[in-house]
N, CA, C and O atoms as a GROMACS GRO file, in nm:
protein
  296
    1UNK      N    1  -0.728  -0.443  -1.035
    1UNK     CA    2  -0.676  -0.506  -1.152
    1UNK      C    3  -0.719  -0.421  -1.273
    1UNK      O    4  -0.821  -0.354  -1.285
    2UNK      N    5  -0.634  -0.436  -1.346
    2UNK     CA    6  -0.675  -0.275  -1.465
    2UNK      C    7  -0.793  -0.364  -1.566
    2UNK      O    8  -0.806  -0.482  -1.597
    3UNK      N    9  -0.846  -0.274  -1.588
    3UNK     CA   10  -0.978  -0.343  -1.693
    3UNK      C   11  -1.043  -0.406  -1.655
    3UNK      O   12  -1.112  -0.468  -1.736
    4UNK      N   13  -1.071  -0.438  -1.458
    4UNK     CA   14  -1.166  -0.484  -1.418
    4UNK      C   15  -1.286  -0.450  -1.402
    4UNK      O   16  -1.377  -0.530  -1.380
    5UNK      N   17  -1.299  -0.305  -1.413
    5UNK     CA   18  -1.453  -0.192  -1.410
    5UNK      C   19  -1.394  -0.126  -1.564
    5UNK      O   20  -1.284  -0.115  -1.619
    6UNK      N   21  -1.528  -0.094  -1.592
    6UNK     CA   22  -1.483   0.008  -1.696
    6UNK      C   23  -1.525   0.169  -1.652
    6UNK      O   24  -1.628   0.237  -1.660
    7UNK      N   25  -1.379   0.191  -1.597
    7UNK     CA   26  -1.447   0.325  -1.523
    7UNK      C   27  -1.239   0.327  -1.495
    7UNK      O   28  -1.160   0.258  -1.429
    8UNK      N   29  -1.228   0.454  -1.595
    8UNK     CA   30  -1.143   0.578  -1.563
    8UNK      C   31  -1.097   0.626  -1.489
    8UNK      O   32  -0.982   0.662  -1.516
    9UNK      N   33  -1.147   0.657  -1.357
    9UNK     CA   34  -1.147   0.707  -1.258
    9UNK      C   35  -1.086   0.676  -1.147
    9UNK      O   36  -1.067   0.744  -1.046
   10UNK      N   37  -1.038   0.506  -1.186
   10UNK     CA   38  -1.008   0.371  -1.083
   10UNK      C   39  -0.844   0.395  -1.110
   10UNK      O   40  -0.787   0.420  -1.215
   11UNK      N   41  -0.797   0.380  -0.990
   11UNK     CA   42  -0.625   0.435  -1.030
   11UNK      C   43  -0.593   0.287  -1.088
   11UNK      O   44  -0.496   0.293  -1.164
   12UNK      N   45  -0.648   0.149  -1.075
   12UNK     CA   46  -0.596   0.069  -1.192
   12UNK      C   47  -0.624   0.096  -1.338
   12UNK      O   48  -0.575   0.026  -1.426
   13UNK      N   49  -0.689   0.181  -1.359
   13UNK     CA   50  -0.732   0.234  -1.485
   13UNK      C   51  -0.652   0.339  -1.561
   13UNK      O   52  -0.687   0.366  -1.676
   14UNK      N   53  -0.529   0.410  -1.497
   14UNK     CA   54  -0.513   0.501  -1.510
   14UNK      C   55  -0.340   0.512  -1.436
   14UNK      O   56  -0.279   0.615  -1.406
   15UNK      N   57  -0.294   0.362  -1.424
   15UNK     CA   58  -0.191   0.353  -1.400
   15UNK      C   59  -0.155   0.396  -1.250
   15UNK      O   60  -0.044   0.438  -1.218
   16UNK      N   61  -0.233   0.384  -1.185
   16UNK     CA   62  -0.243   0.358  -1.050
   16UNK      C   63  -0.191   0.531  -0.983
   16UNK      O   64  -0.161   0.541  -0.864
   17UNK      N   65  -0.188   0.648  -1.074
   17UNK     CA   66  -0.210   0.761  -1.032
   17UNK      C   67  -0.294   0.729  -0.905
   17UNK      O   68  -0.394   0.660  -0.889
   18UNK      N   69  -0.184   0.837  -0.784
   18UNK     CA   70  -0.267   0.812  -0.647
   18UNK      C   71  -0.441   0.888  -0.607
   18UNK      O   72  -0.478   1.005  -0.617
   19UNK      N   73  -0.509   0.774  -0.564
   19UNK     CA   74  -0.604   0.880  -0.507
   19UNK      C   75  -0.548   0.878  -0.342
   19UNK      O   76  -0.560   0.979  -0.272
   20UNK      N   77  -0.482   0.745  -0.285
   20UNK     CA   78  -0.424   0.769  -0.180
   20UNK      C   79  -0.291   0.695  -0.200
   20UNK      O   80  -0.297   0.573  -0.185
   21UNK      N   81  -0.168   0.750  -0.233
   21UNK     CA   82  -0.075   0.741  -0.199
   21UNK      C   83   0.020   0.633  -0.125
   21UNK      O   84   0.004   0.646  -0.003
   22UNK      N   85   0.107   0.539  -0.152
   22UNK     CA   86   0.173   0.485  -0.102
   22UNK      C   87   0.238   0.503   0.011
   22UNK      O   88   0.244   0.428   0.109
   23UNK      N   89   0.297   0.633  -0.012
   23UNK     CA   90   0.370   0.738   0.088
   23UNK      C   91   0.299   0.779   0.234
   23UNK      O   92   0.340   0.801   0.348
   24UNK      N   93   0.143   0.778   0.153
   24UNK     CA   94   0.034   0.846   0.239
   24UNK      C   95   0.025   0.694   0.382
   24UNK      O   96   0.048   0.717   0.501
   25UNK      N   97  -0.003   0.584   0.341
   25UNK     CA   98  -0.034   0.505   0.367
   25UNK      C   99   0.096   0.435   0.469
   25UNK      O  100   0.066   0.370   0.569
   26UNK      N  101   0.197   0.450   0.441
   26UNK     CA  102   0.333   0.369   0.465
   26UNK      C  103   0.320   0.482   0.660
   26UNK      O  104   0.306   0.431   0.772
   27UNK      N  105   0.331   0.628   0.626
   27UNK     CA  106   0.316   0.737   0.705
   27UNK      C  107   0.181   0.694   0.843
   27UNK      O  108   0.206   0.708   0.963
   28UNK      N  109   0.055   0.645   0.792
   28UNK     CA  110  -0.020   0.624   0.881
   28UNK      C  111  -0.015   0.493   0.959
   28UNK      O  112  -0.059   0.470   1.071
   29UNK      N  113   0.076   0.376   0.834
   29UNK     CA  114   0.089   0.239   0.921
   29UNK      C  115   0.217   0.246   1.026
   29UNK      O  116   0.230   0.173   1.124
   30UNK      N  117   0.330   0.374   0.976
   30UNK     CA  118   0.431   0.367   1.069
   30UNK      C  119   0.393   0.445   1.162
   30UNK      O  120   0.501   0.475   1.214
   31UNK      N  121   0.317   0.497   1.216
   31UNK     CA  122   0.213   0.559   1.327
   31UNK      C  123   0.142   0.464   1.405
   31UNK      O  124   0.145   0.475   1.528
   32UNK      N  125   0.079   0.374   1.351
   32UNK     CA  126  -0.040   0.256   1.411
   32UNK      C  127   0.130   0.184   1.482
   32UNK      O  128   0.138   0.162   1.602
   33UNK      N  129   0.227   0.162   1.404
   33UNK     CA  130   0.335   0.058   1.451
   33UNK      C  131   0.388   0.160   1.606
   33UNK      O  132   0.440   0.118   1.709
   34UNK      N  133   0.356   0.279   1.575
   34UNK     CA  134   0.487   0.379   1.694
   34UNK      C  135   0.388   0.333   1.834
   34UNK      O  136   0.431   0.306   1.946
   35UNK      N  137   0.226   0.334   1.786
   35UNK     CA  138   0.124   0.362   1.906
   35UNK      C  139   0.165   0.182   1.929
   35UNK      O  140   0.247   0.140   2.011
   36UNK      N  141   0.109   0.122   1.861
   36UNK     CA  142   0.087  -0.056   1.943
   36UNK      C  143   0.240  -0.051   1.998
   36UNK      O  144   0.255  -0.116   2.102
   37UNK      N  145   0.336   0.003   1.957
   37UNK     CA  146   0.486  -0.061   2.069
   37UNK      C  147   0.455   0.030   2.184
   37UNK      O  148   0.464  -0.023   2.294
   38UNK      N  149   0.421   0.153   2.182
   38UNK     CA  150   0.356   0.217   2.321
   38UNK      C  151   0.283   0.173   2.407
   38UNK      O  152   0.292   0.192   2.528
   39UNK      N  153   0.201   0.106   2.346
   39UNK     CA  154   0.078  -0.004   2.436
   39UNK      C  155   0.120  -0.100   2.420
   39UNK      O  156   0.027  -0.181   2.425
   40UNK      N  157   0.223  -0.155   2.400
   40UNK     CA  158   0.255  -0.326   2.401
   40UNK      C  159   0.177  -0.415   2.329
   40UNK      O  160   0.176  -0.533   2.363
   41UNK      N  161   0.112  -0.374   2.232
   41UNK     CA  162   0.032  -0.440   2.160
   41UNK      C  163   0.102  -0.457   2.023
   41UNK      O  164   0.161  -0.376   1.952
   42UNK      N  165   0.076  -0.591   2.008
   42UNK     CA  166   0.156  -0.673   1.877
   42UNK      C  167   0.081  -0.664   1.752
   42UNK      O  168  -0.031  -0.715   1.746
   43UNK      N  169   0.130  -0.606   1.657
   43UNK     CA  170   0.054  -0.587   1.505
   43UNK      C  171   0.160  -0.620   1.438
   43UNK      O  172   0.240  -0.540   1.390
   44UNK      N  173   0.168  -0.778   1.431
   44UNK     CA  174   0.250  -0.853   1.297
   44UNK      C  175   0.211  -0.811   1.186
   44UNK      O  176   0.304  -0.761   1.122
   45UNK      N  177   0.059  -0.807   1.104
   45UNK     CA  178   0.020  -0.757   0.952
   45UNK      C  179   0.099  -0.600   0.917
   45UNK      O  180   0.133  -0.558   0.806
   46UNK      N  181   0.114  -0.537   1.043
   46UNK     CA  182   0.131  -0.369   1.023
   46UNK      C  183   0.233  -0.378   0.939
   46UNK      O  184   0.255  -0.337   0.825
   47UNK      N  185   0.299  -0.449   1.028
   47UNK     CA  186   0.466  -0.474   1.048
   47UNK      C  187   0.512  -0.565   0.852
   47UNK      O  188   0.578  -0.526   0.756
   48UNK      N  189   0.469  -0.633   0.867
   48UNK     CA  190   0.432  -0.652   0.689
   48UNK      C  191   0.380  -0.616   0.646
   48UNK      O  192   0.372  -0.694   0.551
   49UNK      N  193   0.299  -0.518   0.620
   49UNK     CA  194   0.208  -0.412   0.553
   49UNK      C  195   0.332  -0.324   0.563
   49UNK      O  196   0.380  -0.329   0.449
   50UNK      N  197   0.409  -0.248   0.638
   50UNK     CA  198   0.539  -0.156   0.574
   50UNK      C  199   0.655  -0.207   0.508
   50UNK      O  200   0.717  -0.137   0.427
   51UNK      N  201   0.693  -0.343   0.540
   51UNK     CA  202   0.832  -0.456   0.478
   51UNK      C  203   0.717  -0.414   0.321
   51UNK      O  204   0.768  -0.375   0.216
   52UNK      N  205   0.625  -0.425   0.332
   52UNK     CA  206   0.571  -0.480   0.168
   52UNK      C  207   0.574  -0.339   0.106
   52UNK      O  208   0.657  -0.324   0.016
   53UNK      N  209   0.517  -0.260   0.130
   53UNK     CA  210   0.484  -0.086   0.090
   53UNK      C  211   0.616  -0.065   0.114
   53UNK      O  212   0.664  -0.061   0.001
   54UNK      N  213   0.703  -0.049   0.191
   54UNK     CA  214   0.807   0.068   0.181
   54UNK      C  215   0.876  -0.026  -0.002
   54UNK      O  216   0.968   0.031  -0.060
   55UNK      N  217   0.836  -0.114  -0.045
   55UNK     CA  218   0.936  -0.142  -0.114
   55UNK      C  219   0.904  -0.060  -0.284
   55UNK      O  220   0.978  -0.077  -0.380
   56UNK      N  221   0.774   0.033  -0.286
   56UNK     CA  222   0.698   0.008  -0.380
   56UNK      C  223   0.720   0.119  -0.351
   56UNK      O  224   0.766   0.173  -0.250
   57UNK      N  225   0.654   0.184  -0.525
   57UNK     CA  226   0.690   0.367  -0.550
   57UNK      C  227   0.584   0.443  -0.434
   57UNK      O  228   0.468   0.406  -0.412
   58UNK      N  229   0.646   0.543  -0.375
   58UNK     CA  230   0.559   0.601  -0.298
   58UNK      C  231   0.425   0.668  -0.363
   58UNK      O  232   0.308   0.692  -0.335
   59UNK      N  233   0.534   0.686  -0.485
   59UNK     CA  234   0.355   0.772  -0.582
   59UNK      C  235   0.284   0.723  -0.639
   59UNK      O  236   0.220   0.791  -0.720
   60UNK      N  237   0.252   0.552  -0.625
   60UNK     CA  238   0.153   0.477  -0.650
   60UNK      C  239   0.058   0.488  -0.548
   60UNK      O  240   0.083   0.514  -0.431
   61UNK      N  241  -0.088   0.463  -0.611
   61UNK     CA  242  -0.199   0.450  -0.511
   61UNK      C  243  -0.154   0.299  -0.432
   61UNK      O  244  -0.068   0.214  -0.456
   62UNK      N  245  -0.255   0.315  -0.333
   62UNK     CA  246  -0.188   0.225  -0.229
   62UNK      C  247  -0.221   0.055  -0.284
   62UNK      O  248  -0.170  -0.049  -0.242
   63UNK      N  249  -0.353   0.081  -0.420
   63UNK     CA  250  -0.406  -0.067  -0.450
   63UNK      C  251  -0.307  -0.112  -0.538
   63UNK      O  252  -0.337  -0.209  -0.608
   64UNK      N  253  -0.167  -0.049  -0.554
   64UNK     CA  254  -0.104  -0.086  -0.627
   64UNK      C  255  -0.050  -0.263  -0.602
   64UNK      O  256  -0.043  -0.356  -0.682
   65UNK      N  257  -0.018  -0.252  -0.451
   65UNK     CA  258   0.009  -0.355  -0.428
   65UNK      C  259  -0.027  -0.519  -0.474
   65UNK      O  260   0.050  -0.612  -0.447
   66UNK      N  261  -0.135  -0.535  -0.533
   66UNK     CA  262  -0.156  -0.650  -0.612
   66UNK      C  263  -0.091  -0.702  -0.709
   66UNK      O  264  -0.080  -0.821  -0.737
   67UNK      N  265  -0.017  -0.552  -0.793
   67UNK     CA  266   0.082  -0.567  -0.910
   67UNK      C  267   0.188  -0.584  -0.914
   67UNK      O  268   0.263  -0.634  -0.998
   68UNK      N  269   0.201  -0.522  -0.776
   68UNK     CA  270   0.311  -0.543  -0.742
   68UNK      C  271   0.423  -0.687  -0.689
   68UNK      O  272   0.539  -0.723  -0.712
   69UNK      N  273   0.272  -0.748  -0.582
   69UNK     CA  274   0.316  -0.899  -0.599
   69UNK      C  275   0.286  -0.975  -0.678
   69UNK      O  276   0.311  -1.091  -0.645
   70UNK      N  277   0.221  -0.956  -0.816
   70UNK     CA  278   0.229  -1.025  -0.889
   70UNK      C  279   0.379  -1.038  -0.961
   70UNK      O  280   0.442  -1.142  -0.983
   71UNK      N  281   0.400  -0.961  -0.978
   71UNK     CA  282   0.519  -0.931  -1.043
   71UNK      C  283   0.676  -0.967  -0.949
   71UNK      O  284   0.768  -1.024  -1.010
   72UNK      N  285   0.687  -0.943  -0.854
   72UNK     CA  286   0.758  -0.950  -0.728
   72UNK      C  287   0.810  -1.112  -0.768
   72UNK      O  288   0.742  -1.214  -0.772
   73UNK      N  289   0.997  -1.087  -0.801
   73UNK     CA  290   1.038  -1.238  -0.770
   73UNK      C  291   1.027  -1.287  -0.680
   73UNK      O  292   1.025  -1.223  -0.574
   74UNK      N  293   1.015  -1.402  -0.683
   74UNK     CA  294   1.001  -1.518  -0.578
   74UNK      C  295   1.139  -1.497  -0.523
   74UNK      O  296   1.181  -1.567  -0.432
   0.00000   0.00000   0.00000
């Protein structure tokens, strides 16, 4: 949340410039999703963890997501 630390450095501080990437993140959860359908193993959160991220700028850091559902119509 921006202005929750006072520290610069925090990509809410700084407009959510990535330290890790949306893009970065969307890339490693659609990986975890390729392996659990290989092993038959069910990861519902993954699976909404990419519906939610793919919808959001890739060149946001990944903590963007808080702002994102805040903001996010109902």
């Amino acid at each position: 949340m921006p202005g929750a630390l006072d520290n610069s450095a925090l990509p809410s501080s700084n407009d959510y410039v990535p330290g890790f990437p949306v893009g970065l993140l969307l890339k490693d959860l659609r990986l975890a999703l390729s392996a659990s359908e290989q092993s038959r193993a069910a990861l519902p959160s993954g699976r909404l963890a990419v519906e939610l991220y793919s919808q959001m700028d890739s060149n946001k850091d990944f903590s963007y997501i808080y702002q994102f559902l805040m903001h996010k119509p109902k």
